[in-house]
C-alpha positions in Angstrom: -94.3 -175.0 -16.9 -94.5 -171.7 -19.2 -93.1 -174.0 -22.3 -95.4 -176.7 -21.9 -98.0 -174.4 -21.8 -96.8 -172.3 -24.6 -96.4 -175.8 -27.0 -100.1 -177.3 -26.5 -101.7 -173.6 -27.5 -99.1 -172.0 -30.1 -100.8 -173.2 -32.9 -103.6 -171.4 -31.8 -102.1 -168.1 -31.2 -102.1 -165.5 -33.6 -99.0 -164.8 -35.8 -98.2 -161.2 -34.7 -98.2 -162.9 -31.1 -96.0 -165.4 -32.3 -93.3 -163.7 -33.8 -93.6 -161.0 -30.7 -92.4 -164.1 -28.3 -89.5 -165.1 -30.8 -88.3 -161.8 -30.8 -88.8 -161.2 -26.8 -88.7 -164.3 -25.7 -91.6 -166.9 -23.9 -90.3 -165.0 -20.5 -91.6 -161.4 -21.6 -95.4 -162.9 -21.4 -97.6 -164.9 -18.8 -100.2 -167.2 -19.4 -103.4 -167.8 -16.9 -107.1 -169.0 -17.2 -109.3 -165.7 -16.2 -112.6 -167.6 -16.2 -114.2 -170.4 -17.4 -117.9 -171.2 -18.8 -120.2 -173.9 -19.0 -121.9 -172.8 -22.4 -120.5 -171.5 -26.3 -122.9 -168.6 -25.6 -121.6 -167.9 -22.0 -117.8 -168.4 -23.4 -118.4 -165.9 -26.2 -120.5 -163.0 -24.3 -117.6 -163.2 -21.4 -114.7 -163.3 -24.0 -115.9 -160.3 -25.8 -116.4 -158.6 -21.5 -112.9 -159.4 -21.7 -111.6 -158.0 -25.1 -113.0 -154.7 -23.9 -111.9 -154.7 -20.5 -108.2 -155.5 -21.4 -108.8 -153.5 -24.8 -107.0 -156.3 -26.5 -108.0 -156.4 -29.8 -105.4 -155.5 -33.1 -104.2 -153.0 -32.9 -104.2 -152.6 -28.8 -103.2 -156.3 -28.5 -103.2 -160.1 -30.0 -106.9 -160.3 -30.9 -108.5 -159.6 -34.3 -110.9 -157.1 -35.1 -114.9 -157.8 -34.1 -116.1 -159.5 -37.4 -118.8 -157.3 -38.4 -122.1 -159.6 -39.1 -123.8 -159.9 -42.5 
């Protein structure tokens, strides 16, 4: 189930991420829904709760940097 996963979201992933799973293999990593939301606002203020909880932004983990707002 891991592959089918891995080939409906892999264009989505970032490249780093990517390349880490060719070189490790899809068996090194796990995939699984952590929440869900019924909003964008909700799905943004609960992704960026989970950025710092997992402190998984570059170069920690996959995600990019905040973008810093105009």
């Amino acid at each position: 189930m891991k592959k089918e996963i891995y080939e409906k979201i892999k264009d989505g992933l970032p490249e780093k991420m990517k390349k880490d799973i060719e070189k490790y293999g899809l068996e090194s990593f796990s995939f699984e829904i952590l929440d869900s939301a019924y909003s964008q606002e909700e799905l943004d203020r609960k992704q960026e709760e989970y950025f710092k909880k997992f402190n998984s932004r570059e170069p920690h983990g996959y995600n990019l940097p905040k973008k810093e707002k105009d």
